[in-house]
C-alpha positions in Angstrom: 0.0 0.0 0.0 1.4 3.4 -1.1 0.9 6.1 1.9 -0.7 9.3 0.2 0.7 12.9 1.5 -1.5 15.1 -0.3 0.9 18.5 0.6 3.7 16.7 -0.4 5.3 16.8 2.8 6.3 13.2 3.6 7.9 11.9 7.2 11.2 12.3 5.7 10.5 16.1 5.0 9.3 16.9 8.0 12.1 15.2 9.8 14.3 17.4 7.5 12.6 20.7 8.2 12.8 20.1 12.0 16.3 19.7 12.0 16.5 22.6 9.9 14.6 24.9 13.0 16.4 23.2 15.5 19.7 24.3 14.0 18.7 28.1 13.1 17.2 27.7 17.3 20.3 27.0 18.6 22.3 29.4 16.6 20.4 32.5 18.0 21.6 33.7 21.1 19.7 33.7 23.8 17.4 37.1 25.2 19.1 38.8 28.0 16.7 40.4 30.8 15.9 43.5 31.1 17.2 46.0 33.1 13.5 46.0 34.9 14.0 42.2 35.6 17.3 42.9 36.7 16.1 45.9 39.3 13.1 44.6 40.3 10.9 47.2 39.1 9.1 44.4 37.2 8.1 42.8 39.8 7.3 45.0 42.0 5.0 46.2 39.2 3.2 43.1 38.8 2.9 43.0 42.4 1.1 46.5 42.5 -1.3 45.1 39.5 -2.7 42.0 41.7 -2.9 44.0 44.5 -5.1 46.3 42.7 -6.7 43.4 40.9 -7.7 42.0 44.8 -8.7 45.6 46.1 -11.0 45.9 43.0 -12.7 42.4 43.5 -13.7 43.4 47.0 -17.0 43.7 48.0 -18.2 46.0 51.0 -21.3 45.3 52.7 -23.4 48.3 53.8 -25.8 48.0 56.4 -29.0 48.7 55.6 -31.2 51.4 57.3 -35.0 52.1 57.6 -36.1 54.7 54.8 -36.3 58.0 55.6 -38.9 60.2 55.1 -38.3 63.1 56.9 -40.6 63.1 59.2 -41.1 63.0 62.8 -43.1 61.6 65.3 -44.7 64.9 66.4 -45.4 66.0 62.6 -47.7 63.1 62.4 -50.4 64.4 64.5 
């Protein structure tokens, strides 16, 4: 039985192009951090962001009070 690759792009050429990645990968250097990873001020940005993120998801509970309706007992009468 003959396998059918309709792209055109058998195991063999895949295998191929792989290797051809991995090689142009591993011949880039790799990134060196910033100087706000290196001074913290990244983090300590982040760490300002959940912070906010937590103070925003808070919920207050109010009491609750009677209506009012301006009016006193003595106006009733």
């Amino acid at each position: 039985m003959t396998d059918f690759y309709p792209d055109g792009l058998t195991p063999d050429a895949i295998n191929a192009l792989l290797a051809e990645v991995w090689t142009d990968l591993a011949a880039e250097p790799s990134p060196e951090p910033t100087t706000a990873l290196l001074d913290g001020s990244a983090l300590a940005q982040r760490e300002r962001r959940t912070v906010q993120r937590r103070l925003g998801a808070t919920v207050r509970v109010l009491r609750v009070h009677g209506p009012v309706t301006g009016r006193t007992e003595a106006e009733a009468a």
